[in-house]
C-alpha positions in Angstrom: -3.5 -45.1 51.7 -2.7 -46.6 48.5 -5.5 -49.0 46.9 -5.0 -52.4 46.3 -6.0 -54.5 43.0 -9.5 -55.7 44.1 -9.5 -59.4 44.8 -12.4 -61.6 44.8 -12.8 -63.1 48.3 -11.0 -59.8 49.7 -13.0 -57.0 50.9 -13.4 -54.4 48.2 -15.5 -51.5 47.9 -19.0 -52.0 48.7 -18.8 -55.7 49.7 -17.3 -56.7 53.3 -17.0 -60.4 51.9 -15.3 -59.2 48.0 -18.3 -61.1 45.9 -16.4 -61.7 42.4 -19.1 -59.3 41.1 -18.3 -56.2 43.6 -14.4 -57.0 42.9 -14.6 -56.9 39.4 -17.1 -53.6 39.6 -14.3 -51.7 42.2 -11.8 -52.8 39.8 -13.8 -51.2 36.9 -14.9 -48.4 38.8 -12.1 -46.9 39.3 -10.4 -44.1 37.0 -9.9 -45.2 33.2 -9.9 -48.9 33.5 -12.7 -49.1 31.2 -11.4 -46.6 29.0 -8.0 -49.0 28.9 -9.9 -51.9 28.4 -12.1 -50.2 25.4 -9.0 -48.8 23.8 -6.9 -51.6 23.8 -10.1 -54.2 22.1 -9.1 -53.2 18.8 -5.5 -54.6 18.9 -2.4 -54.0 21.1 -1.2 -51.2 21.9 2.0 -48.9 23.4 2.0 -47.6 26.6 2.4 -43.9 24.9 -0.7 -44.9 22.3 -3.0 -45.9 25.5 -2.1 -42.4 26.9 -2.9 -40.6 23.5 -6.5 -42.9 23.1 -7.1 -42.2 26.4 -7.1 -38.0 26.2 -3.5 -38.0 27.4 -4.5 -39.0 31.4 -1.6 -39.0 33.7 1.3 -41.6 33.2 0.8 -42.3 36.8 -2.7 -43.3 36.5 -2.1 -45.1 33.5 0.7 -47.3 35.2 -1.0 -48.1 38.0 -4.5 -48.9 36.2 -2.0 -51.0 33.8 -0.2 -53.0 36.9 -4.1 -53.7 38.0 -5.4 -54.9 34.8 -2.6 -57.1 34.8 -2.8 -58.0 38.2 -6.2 -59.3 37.6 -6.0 -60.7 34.1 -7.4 -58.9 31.9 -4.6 -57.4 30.2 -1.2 -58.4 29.2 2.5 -57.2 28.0 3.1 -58.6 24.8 5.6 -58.0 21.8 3.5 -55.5 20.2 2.1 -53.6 23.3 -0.4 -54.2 25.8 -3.5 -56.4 24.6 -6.3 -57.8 26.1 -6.1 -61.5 27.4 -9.0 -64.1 27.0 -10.3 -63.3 29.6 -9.8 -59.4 29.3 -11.1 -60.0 25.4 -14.1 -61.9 27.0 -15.1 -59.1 29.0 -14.8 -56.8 26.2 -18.0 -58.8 24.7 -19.9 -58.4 27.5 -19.1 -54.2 27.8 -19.5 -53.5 23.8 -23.2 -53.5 23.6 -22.7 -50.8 25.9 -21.3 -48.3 23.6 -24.5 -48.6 21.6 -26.7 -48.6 24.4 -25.2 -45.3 25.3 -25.5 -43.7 22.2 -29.1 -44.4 21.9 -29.6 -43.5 26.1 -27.4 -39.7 25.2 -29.9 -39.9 22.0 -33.0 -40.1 24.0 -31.9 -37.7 26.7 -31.0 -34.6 24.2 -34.5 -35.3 22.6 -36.0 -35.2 25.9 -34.1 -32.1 27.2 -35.0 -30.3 23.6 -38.9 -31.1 24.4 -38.5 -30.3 27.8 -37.3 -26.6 26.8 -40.0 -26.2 24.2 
């Protein structure tokens, strides 16, 4: 069974109902969308440059997380490559603070693994 773009108002995994919030996690969730969306807020980019960013994932999953970003508007053909649109830029915002948060959560974990094996 082939998945669908996630749809808010639709049923999408984990909410019967498709509350814009569990839509737009499904559509997240699923393999290398953030990655896609990551890679691409620095500027556009070629569908063969996504694939490279990305440690060379399949062209399959690539097209088809491409077709769903689209499909929900957050990403966008344009002369150059794909980009990010408003909205997909706007989104971007919210996820960076993120990448630092992680850095500091993989931080805290090593240190507490190291004291853990003292």
């Amino acid at each position: 069974m082939a998945e669908r773009t996630p749809v808010p108002g639709q049923p999408v995994r984990g909410s019967k109902t498709g509350k814009p919030i569990m839509a737009l996690f499904d559509l997240l969730g699923r393999s290398w969308a953030l990655g896609i969306i990551w890679q691409l807020s620095d500027g556009p980019l070629t569908f063969r440059q996504i694939q490279t960013a990305c440690e060379n994932m399949s062209p399959t999953i690539l097209n088809r997380r491409i077709k769903e970003l689209t499909a929900s508007g957050l990403v966008a053909r344009g002369d150059q490559g794909y980009q990010l649109t408003t909205q997909g830029a706007d989104l971007f915002v919210l996820l960076k603070p993120f990448g630092a948060w992680s850095k500091d959560w993989a931080d805290g974990l090593a240190a507490h693994r190291a004291q853990e094996e003292r």
